[in-house]
N, C-alpha and C positions, 0 to 999 in steps of 0.2 A: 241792483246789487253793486254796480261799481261807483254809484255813489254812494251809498251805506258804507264799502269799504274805505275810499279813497277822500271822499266829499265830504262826510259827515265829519273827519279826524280836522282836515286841514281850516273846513268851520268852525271848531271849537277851537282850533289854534287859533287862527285872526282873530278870534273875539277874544282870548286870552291875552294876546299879545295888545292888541290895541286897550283892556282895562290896564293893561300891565303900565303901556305910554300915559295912558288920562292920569294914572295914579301917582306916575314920576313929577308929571306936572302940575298935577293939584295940589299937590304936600307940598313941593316943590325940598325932593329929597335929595340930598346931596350925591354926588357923581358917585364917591368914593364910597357912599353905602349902597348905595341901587342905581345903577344906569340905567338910562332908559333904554330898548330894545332902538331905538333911531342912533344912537348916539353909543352901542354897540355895534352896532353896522359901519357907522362912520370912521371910527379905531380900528375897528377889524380890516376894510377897506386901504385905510395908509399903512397898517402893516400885513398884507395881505401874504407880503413873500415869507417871512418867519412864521406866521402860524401855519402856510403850507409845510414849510422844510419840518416844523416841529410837529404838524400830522403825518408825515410818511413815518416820522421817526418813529411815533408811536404806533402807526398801522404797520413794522414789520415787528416791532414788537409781538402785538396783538396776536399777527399772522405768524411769527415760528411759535410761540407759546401752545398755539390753539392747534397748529400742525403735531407740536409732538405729543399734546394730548390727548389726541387722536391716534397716532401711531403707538402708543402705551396704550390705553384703553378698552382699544378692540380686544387684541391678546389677552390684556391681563383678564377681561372679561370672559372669553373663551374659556380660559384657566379655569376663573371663581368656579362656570357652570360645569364646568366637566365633573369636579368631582366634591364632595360635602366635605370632605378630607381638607383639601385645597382652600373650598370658601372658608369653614372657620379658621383659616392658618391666617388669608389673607385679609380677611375683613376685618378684625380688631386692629393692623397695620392699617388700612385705609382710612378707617375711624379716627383712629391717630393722629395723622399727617392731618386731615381737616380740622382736628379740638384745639389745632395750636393757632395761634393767630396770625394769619400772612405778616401785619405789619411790623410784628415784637419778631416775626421769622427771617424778615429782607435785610437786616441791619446783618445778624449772623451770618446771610449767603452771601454776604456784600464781604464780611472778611474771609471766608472758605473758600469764596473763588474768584475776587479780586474787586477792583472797580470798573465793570466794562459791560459788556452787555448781557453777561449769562446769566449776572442774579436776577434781575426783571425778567425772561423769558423763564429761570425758575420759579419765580412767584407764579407770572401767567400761567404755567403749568400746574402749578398745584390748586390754583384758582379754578381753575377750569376743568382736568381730570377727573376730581370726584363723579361731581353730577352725571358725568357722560358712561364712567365705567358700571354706575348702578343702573344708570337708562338701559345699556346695551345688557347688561347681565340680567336683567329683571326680561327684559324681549328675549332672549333667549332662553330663559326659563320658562317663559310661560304659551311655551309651543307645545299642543296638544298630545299627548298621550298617542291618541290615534294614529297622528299624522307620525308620531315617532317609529310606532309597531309597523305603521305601513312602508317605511323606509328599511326598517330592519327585515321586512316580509322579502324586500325587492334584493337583499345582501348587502346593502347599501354600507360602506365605508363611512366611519365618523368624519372622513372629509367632505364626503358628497353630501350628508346626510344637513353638515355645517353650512354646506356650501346651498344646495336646493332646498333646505327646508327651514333649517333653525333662521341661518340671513334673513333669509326672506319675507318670513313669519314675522323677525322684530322689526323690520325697516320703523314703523310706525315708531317703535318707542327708541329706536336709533336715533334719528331724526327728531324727536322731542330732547332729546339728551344733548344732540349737536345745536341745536337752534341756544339751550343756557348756555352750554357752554363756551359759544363763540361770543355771549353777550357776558358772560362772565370774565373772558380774557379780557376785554377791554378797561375793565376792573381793575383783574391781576395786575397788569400793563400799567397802570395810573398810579396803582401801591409802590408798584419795583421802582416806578419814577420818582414819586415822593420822599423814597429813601435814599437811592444813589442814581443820577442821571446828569447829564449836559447837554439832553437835548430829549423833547418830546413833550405831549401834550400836559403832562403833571408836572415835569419843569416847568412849566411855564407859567403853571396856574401860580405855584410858589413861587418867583421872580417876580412875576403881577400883582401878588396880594404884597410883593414886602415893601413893591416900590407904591403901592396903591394906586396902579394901574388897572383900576375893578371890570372898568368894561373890555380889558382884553381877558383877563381871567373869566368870565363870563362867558365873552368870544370861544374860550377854548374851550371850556364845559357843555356848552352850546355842538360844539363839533363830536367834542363823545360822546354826547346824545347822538347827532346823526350817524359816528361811527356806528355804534350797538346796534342801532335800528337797519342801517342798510347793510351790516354783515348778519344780521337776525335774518331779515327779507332773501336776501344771497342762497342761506341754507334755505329757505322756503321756496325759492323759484326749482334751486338743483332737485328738491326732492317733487315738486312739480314734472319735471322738465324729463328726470331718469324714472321715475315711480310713480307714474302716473295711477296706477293701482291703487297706491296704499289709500288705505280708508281716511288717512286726512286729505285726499286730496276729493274725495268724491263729491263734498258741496260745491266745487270748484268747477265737478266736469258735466257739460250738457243733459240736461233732463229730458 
């Protein structure tokens, strides 16, 4: 099993990666259209301290984005399910806000609330909230009947009833909402840069592509892949680690 998960991925990468070098040098393709994955390593390496400083940039980006997506979400979710009243009010505004386009959106949060860091961490946020408040609203709607009437059998308070039954029912479709939506900030994050930034991973890519610097643009592209993937992984160990329960984790625990 832990080679299927682990072994099987990183084999297909080496052999991706090494047709990926044969092909640089058999064409013999120019730096400035396709680097070779050697020769992205070797740029990345001499400038290894600015792609650091320009990854933290954009990993707190990433991280207050997906935090206050999170903190709107939950609630606004709660709201939708409580009552039929509330979701038709609110779901034609959520629909909304996602038909517009983040990148025709960042240039107008860029003059609404200056040039500095809120309008990326607003992109991230709109990037990333949707998904997450239908994941939790959808796991909270679709908790049993039974198990409802049996909380209301016991007198059970809409907080206890939120708290021991509804939660806990949706962890599963929680946690699928959270796992997009933190690979979706990385996204947000990259947009907000591309419009107005001085520092972070989508500055960078633009500064690289203008001086045709390709293999560090490449380099950085390369790292928000690995960002999406080990903040994906993240949410997968936390729900591992605190929820051992939930039925995604069951292929996972001893037979």
């Amino acid at each position: 099993m832990a080679f299927q998960e682990v072994g099987v991925p990183l084999l297909a990468l080496t052999v991706l990666v090494a047709i990926w070098q044969a092909s640089v040098q058999i064409f013999d393709i120019p730096v400035f259209l396709l680097p070779s994955p050697a020769r992205i390593w070797t740029d990345s390496v001499a400038d290894a301290g600015t792609l650091a400083w320009h990854t933290l940039a954009t990993l707190k980006t990433v991280m207050l984005g997906f935090l206050v997506s999170v903190a709107v979400s939950l609630p606004l979710a709660v709201l939708i399910t409580s009552s039929k009243a509330v979701a038709n009010t609110v779901y034609p505004i959520l629909v909304l806000t996602q038909s517009i386009p983040k990148v025709a959106l960042a240039p107008i949060l860029v003059i609404l609330l200056g040039t500095n860091e809120l309008p990326r961490i607003v992109v991230t946020f709109l990037v990333a909230f949707f998904p997450l408040v239908i994941a939790i609203a959808t796991g909270l709607a679709s908790v049993p009947n039974d198990l409802i009437e049996l909380g209301r059998s016991y007198r059970g308070s809409r907080w206890q009833m939120l708290r021991r039954i509804k939660l806990p029912y949706a962890v599963p479709m929680i946690f699928s909402g959270l796992k997009v939506a933190v690979t979706l900030s990385v996204v947000g994050a990259v947009v907000g840069e591309f419009v107005n930034a001085d520092a972070g991973l989508g500055y960078f890519i633009i500064t690289s592509t203008a001086f045709f610097e390709t293999p560090l643009a490449f380099a950085a592209l390369i790292i928000l892949s690995i960002m999406g993937i080990v903040l994906f992984q993240t949410v997968v160990v936390i729900e591992r680690v605190f929820f051992p329960w939930s039925p995604a984790n069951q292929s996972t625990l001893p037979q």
